[in-house]
Structures are given as C-alpha cells and as structure tokens.
DOFI-92663 format. One line per field, with one value per residue (C-alpha): x, y, z; residue number from 1. Coordinates in Angstrom, 2 decimals. Example, Ala and Ser with C-alpha at 12.3 -4.5 7.8 and 13.67 -1.06 7.14 Angstrom:
x = 12.30,13.67
y = -4.50,-1.06
z = 7.80,7.14
nr = 1,2
This chain:
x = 0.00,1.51,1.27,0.95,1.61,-2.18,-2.41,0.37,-0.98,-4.57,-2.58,-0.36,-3.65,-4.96,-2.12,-2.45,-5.62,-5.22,-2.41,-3.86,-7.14,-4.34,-2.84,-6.00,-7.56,-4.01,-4.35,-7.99,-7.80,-3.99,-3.04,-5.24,-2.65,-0.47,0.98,-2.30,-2.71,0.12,-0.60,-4.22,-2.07,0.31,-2.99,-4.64,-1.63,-1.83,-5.23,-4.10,-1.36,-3.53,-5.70,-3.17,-2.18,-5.92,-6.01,-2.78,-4.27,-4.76,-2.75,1.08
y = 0.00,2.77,6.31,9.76,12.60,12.83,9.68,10.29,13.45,11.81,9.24,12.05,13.72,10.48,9.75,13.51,13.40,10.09,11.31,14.59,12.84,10.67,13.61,15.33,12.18,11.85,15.57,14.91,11.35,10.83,13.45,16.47,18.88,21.32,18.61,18.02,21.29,21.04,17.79,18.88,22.18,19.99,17.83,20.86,21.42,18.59,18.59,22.29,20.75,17.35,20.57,21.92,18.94,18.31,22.07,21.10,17.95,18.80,21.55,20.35
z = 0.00,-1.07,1.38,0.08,1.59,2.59,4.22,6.25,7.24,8.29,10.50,11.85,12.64,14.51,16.27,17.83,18.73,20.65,22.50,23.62,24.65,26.49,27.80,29.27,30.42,32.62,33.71,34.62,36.38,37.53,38.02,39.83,41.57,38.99,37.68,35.74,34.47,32.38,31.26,29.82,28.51,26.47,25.96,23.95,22.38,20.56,19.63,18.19,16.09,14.85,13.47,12.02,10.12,9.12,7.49,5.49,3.77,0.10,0.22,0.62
nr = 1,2,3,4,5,6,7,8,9,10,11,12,13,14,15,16,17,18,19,20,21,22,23,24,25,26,27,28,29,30,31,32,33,34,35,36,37,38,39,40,41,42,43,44,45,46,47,48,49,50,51,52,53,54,55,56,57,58,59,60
C-alpha cells in the first residue's frame, strides 16, 4: 500500500488526537494537583497541532 503525503498526514492527525485525549484524560484522572494542568495544557496542544495537520491535507 503505497502512502501519500495525505495519508500520512490523516494518521499524523490520529495519532495527535489520541495522545492529547491521552494527555487530558491523565491531567484529569492521575493526576489532579499542577501537575495536571500542564498535562491537559500539552494535551490541547496537541489537539491544536492534529488541526493543524488536518487544514494542510490537500494543500502540501
């Protein structure tokens, strides 16, 4: 199966979005003193970047 370079951006996508639900959900559940505020911060982060990526499909 051969990958373009929009493929690899929709599994780039994925893969961001699953780790910054990760992220958040370890913020939220593990850890709930400061600690866990950064960990949702970084969290959003990547759901800001996985949106990124999504905008550039079709255009790179």
């Amino acid at each position: 199966m051969g990958m373009n370079k929009n493929t690899i951006l929709a599994w780039a996508t994925f893969i961001m979005i699953i780790m910054g639900l990760l992220l958040i959900g370890l913020g939220f559940f593990k850890y709930r003193d400061v600690s866990g505020w950064g960990f949702a911060a970084v969290g959003i982060g990547f759901f800001a970047i996985g949106w990124v990526f999504n905008a550039l499909k079709g255009r790179v």
